[in-house]
PQR file with spaces between the fields and no chain letter, atoms N, CA, C, O and H, PARSE charges and radii, in Angstrom:
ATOM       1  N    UNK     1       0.813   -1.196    0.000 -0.4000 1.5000
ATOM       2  CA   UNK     1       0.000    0.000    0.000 -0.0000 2.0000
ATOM       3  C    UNK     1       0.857    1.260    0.000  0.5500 1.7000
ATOM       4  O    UNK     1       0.379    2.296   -0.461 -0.5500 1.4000
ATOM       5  N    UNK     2       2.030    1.235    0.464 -0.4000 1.5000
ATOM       6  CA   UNK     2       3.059    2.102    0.250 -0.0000 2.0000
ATOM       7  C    UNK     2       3.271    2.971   -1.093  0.5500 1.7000
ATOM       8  O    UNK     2       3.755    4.102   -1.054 -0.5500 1.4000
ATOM       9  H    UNK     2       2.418    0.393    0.839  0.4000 1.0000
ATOM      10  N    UNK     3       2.960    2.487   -2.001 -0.4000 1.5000
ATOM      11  CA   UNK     3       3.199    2.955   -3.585 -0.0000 2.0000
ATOM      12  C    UNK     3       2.175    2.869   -4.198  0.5500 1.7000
ATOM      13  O    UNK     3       2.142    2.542   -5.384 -0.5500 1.4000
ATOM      14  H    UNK     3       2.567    1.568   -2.032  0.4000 1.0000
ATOM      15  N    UNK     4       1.075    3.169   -3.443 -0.4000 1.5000
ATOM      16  CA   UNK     4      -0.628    3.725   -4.012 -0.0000 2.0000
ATOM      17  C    UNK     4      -0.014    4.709   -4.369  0.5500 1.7000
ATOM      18  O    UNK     4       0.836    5.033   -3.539 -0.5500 1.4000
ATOM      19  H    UNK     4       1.102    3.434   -2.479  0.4000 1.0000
ATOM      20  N    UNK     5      -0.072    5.526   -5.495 -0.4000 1.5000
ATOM      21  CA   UNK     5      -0.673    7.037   -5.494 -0.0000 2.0000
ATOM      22  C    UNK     5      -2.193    7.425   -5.417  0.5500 1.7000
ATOM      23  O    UNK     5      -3.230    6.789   -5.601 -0.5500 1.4000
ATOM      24  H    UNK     5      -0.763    5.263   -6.169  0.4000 1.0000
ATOM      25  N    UNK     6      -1.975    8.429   -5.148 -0.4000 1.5000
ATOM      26  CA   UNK     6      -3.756    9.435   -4.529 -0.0000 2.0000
ATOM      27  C    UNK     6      -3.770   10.387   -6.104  0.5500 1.7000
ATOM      28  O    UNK     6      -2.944   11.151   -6.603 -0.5500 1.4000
ATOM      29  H    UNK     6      -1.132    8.946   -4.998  0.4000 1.0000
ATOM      30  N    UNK     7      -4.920    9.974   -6.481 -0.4000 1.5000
ATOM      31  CA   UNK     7      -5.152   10.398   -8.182 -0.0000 2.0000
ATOM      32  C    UNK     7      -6.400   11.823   -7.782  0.5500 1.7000
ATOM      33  O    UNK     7      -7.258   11.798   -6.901 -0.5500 1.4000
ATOM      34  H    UNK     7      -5.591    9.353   -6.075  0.4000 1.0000
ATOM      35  N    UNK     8      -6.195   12.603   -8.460 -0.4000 1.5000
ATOM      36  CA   UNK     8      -7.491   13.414   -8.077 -0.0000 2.0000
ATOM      37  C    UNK     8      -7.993   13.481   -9.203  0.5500 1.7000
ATOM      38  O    UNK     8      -7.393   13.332  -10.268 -0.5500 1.4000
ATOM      39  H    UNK     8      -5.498   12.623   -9.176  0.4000 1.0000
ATOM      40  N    UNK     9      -9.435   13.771   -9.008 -0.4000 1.5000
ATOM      41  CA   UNK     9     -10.856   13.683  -10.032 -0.0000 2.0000
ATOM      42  C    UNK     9     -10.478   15.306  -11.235  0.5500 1.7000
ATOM      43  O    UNK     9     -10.343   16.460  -10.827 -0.5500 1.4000
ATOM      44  H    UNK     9      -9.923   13.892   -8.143  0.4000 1.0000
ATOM      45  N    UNK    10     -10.400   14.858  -12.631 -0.4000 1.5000
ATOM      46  CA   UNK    10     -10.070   15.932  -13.760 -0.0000 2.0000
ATOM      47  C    UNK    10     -11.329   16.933  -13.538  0.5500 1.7000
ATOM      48  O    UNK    10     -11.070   18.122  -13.723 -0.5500 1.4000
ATOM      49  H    UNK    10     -10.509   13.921  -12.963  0.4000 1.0000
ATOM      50  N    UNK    11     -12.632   16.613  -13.172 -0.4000 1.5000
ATOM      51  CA   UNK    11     -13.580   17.159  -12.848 -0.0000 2.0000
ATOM      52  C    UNK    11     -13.748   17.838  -11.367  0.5500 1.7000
ATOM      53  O    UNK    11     -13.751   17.050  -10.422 -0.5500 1.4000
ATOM      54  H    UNK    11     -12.842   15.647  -13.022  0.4000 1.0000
ATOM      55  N    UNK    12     -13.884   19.204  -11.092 -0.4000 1.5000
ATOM      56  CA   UNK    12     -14.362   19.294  -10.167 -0.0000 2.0000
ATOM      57  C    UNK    12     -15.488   19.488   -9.190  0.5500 1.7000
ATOM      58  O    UNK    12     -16.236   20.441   -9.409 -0.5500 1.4000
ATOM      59  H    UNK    12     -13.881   19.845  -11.860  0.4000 1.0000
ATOM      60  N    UNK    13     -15.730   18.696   -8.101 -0.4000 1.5000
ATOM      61  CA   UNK    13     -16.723   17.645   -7.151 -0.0000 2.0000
ATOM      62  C    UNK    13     -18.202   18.865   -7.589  0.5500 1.7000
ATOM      63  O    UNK    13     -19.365   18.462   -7.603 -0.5500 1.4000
ATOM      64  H    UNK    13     -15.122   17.922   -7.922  0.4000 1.0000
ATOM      65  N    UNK    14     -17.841   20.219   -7.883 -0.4000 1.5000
ATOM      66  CA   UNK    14     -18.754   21.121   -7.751 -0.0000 2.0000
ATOM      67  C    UNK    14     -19.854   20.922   -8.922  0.5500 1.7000
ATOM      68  O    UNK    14     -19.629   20.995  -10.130 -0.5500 1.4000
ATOM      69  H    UNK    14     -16.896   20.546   -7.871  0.4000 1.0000
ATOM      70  N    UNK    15     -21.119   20.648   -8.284 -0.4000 1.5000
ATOM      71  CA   UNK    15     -22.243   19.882   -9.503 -0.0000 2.0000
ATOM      72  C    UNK    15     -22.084   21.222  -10.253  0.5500 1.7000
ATOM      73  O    UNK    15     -21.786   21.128  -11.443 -0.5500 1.4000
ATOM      74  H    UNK    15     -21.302   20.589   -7.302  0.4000 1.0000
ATOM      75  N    UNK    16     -22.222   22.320   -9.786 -0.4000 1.5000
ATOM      76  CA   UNK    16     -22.653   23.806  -10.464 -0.0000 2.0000
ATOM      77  C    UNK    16     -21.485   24.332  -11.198  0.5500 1.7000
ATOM      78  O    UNK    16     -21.591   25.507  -11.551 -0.5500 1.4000
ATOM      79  H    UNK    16     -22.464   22.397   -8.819  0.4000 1.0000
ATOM      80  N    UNK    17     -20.844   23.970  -11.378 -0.4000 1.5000
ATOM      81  CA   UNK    17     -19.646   24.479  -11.834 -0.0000 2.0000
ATOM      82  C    UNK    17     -19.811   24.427  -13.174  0.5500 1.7000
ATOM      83  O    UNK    17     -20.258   23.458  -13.788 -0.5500 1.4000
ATOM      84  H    UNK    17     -20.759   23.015  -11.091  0.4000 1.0000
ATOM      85  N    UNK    18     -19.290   25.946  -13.859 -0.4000 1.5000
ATOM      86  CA   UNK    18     -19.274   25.673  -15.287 -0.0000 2.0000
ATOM      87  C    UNK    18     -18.672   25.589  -16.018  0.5500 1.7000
ATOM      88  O    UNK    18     -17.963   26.565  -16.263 -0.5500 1.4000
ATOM      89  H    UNK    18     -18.927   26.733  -13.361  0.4000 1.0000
ATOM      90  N    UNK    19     -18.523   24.118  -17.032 -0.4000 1.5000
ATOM      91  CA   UNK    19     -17.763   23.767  -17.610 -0.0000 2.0000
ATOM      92  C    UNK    19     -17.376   23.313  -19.030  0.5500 1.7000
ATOM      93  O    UNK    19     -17.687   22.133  -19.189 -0.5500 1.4000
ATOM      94  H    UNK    19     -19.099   23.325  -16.833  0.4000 1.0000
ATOM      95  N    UNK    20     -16.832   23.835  -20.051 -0.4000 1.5000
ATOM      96  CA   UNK    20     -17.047   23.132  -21.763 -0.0000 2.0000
ATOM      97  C    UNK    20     -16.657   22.424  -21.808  0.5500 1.7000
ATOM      98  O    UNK    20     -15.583   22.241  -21.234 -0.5500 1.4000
ATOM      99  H    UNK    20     -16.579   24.794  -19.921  0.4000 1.0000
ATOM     100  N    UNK    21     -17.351   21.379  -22.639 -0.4000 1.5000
ATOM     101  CA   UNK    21     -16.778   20.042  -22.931 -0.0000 2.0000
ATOM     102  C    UNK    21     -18.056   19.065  -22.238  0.5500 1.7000
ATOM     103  O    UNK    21     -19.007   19.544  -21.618 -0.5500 1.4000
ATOM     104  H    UNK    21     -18.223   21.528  -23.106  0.4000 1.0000
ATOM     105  N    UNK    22     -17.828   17.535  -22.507 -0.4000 1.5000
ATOM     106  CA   UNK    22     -18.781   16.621  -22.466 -0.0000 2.0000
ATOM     107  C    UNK    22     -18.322   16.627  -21.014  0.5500 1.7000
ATOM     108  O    UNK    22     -17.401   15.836  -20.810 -0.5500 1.4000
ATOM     109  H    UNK    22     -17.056   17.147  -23.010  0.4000 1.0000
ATOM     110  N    UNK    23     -18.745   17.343  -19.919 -0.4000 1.5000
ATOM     111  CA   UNK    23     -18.383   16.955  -18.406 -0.0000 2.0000
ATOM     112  C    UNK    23     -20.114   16.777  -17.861  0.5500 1.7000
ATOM     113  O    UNK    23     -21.060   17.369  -18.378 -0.5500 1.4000
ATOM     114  H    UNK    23     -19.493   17.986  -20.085  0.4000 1.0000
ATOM     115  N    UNK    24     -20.192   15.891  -16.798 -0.4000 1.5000
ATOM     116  CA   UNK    24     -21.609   15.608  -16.167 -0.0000 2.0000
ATOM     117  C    UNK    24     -22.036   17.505  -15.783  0.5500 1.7000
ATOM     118  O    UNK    24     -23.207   17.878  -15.706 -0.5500 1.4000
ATOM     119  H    UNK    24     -19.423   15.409  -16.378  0.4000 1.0000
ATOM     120  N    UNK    25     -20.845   18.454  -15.593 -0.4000 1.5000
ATOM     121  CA   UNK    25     -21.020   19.801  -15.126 -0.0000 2.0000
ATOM     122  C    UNK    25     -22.208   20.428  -16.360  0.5500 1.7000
ATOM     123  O    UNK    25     -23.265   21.016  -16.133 -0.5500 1.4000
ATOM     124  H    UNK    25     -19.894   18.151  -15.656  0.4000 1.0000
ATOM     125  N    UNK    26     -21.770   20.164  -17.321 -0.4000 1.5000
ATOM     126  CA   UNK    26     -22.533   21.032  -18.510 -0.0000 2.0000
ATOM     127  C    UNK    26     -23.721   20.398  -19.246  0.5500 1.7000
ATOM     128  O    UNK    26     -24.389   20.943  -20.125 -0.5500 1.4000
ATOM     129  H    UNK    26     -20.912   19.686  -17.506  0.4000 1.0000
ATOM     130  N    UNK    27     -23.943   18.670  -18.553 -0.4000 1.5000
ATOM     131  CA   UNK    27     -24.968   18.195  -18.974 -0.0000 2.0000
ATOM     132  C    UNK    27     -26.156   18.902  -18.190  0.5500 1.7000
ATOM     133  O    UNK    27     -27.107   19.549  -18.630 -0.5500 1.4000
ATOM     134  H    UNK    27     -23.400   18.228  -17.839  0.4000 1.0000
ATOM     135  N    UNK    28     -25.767   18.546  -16.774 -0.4000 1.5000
ATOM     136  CA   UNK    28     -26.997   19.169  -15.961 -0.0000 2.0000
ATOM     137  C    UNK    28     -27.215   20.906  -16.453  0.5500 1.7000
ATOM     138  O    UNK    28     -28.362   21.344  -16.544 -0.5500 1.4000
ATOM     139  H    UNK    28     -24.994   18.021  -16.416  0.4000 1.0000
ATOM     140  N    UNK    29     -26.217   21.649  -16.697 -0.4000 1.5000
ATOM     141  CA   UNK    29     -26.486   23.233  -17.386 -0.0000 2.0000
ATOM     142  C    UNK    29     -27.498   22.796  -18.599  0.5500 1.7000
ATOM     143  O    UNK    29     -28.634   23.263  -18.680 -0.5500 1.4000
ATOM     144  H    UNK    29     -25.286   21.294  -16.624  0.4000 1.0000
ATOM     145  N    UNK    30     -27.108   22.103  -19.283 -0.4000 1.5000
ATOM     146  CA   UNK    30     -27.503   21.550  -20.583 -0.0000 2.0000
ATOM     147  C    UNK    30     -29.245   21.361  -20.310  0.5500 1.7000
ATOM     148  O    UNK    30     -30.179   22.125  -20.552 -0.5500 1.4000
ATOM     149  H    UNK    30     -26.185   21.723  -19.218  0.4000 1.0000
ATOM     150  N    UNK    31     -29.193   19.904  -19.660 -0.4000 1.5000
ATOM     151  CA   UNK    31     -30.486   19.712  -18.562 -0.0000 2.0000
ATOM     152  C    UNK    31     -31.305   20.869  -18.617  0.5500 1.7000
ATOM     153  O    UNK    31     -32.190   20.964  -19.468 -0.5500 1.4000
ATOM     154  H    UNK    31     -28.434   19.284  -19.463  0.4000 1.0000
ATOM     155  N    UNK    32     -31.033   21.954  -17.592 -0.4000 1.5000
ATOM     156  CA   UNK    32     -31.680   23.210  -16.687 -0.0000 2.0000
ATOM     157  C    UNK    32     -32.024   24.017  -17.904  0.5500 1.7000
ATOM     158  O    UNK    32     -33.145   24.526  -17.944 -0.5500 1.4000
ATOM     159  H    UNK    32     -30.314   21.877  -16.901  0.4000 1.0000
ATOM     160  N    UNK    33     -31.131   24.205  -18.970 -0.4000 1.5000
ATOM     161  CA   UNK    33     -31.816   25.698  -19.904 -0.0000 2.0000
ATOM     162  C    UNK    33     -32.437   24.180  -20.785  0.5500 1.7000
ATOM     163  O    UNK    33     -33.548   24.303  -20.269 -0.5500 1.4000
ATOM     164  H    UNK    33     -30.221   23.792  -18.937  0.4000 1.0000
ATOM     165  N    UNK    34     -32.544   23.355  -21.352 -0.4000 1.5000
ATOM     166  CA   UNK    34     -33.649   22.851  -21.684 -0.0000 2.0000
ATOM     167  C    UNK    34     -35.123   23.064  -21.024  0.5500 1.7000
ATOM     168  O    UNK    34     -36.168   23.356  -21.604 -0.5500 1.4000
ATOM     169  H    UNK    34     -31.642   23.255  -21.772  0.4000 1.0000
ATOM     170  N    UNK    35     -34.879   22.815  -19.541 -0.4000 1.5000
ATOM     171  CA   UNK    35     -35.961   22.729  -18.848 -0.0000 2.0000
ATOM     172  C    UNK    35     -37.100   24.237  -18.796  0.5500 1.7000
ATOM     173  O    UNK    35     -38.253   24.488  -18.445 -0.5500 1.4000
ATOM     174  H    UNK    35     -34.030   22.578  -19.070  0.4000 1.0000
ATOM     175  N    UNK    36     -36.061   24.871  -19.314 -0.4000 1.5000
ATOM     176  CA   UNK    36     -36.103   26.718  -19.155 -0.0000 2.0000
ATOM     177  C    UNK    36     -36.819   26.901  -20.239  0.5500 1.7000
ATOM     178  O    UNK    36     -37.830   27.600  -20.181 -0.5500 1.4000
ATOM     179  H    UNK    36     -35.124   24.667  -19.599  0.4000 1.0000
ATOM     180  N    UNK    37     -36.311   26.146  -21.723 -0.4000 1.5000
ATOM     181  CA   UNK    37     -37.076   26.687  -22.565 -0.0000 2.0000
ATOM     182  C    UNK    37     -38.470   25.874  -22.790  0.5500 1.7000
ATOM     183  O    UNK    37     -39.323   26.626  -23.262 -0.5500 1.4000
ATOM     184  H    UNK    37     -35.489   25.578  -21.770  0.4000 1.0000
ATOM     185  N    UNK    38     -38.989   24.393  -22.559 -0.4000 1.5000
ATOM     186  CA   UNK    38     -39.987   23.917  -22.523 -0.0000 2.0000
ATOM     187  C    UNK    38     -40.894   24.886  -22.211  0.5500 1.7000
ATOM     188  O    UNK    38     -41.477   25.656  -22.973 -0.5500 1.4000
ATOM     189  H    UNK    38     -38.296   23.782  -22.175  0.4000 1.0000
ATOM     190  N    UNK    39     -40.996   24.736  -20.479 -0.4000 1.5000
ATOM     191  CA   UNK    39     -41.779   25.560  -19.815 -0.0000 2.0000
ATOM     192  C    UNK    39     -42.047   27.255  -20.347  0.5500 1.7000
ATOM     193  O    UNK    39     -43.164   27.771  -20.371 -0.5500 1.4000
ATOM     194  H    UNK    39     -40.523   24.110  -19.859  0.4000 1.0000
ATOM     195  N    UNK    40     -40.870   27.899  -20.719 -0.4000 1.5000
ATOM     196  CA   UNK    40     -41.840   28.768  -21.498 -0.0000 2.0000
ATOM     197  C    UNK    40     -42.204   28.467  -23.404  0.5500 1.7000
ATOM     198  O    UNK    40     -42.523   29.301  -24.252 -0.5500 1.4000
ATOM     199  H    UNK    40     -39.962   27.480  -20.699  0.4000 1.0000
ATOM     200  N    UNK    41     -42.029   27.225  -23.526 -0.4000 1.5000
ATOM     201  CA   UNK    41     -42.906   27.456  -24.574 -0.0000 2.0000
ATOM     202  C    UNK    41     -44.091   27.386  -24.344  0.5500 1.7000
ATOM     203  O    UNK    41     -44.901   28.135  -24.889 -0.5500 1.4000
ATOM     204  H    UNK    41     -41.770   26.547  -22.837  0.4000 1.0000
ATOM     205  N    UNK    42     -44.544   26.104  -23.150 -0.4000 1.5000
ATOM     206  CA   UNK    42     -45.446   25.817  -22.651 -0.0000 2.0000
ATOM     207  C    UNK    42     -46.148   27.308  -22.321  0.5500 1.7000
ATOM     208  O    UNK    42     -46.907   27.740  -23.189 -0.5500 1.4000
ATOM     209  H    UNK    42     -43.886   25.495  -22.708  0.4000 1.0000
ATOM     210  N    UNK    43     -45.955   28.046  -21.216 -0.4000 1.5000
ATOM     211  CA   UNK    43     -46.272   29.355  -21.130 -0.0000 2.0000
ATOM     212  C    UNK    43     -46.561   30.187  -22.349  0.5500 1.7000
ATOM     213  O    UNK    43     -47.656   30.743  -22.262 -0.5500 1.4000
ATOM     214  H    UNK    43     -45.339   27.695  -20.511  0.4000 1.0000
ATOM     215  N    UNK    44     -46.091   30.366  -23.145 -0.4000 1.5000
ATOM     216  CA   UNK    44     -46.093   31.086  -24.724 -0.0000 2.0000
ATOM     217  C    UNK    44     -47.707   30.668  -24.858  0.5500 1.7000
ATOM     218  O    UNK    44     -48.635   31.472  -24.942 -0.5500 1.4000
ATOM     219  H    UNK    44     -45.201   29.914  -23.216  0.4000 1.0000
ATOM     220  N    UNK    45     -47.792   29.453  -24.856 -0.4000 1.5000
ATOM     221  CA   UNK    45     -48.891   28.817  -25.488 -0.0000 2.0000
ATOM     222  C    UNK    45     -50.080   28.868  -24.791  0.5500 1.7000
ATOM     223  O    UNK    45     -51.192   29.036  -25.290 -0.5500 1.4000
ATOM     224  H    UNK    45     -47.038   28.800  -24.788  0.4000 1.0000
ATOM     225  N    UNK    46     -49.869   28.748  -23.859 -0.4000 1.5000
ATOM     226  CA   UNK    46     -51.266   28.762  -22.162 -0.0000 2.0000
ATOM     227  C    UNK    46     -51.118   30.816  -22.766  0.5500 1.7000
ATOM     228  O    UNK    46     -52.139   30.901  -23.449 -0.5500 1.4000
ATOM     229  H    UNK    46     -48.966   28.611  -23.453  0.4000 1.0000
ATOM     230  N    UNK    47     -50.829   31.427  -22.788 -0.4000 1.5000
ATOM     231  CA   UNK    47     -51.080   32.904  -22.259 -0.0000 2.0000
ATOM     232  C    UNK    47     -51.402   33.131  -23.583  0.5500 1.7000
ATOM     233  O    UNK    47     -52.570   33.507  -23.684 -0.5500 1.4000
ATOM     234  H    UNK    47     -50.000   31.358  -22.233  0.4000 1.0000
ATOM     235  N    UNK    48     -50.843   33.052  -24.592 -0.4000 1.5000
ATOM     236  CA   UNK    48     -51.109   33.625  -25.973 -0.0000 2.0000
ATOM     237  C    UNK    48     -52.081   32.753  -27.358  0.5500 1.7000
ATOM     238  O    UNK    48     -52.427   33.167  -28.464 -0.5500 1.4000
ATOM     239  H    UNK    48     -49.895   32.747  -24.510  0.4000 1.0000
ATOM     240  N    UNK    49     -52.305   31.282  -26.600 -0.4000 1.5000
ATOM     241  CA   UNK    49     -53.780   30.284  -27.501 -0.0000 2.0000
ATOM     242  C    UNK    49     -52.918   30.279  -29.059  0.5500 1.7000
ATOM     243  O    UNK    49     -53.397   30.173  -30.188 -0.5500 1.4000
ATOM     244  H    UNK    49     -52.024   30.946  -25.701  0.4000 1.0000
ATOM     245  N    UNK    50     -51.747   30.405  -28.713 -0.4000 1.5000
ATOM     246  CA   UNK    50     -51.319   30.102  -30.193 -0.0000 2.0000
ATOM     247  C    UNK    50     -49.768   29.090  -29.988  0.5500 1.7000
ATOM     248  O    UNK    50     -48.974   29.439  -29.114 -0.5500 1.4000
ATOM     249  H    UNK    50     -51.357   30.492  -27.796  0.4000 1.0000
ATOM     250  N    UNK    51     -49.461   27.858  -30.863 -0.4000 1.5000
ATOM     251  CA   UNK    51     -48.183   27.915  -30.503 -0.0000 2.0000
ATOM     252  C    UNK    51     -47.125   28.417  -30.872  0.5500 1.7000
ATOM     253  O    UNK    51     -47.288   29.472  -31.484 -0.5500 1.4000
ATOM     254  H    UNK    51     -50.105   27.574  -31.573  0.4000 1.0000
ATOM     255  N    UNK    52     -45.764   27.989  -30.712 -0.4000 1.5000
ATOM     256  CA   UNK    52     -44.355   28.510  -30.801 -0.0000 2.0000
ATOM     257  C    UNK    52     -44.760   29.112  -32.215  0.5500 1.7000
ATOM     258  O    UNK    52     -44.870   30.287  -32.567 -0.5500 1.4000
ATOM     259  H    UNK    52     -45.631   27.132  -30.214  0.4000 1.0000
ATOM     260  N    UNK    53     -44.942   27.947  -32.894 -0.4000 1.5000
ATOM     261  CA   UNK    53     -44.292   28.539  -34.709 -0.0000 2.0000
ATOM     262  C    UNK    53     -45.781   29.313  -35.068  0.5500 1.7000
ATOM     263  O    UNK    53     -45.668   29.604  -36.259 -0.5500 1.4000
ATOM     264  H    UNK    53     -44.852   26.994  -32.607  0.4000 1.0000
ATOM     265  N    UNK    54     -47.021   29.745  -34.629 -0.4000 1.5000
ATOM     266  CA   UNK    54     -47.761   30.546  -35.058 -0.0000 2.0000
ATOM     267  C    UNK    54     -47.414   31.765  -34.396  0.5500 1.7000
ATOM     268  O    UNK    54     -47.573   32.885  -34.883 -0.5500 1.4000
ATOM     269  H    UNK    54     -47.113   29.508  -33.662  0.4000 1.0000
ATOM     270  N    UNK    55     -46.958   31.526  -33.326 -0.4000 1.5000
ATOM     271  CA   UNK    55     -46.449   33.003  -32.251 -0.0000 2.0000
ATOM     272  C    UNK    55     -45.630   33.764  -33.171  0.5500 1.7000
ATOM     273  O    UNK    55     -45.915   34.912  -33.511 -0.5500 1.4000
ATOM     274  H    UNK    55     -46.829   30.617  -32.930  0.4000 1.0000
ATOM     275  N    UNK    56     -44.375   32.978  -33.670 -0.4000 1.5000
ATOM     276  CA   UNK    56     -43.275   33.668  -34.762 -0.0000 2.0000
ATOM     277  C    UNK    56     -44.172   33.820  -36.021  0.5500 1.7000
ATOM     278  O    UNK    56     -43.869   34.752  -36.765 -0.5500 1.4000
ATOM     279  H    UNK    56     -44.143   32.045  -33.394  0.4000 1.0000
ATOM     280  N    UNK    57     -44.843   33.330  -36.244 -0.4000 1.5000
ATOM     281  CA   UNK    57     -45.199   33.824  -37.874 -0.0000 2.0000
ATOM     282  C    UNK    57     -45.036   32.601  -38.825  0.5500 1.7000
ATOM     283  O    UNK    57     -45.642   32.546  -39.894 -0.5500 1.4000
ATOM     284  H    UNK    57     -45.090   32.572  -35.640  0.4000 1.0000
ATOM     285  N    UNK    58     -44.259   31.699  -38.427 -0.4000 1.5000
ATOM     286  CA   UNK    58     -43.826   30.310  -39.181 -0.0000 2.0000
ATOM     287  C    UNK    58     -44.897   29.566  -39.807  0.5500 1.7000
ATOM     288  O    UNK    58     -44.719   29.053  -40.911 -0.5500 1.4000
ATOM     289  H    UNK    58     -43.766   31.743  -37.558  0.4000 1.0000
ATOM     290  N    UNK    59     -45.995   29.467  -39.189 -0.4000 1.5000
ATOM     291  CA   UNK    59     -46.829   28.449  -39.967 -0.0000 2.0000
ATOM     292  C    UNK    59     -48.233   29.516  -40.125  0.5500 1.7000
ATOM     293  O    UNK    59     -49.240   29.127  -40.716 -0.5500 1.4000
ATOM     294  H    UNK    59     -46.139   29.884  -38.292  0.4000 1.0000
């Protein structure tokens, strides 16, 4: 056990931390502004009786 080395994590432990690249850090960011834009499309649609692409003009 003498000639273990102690390796530390390339990631750091901090869930919130922000980070580029494929790290679990920027999935959950990734995650959260997904979650951000659903809900207000959802909202868009409940307040204004029209959806996303009639709101813009698209369809």
């Amino acid at each position: 056990m003498a000639d273990v080395k102690k390796t530390t994590a390339l990631v750091p432990e901090d869930p919130n931390a922000l980070r580029w690249g494929f790290t679990p850090q920027s999935e959950n960011w990734n995650g959260r502004f997904a979650m951000i834009g659903f809900i207000s499309a959802v909202a868009l649609e409940v307040f204004s009786g029209q959806g996303i692409l009639h709101f813009w003009g698209i369809l």
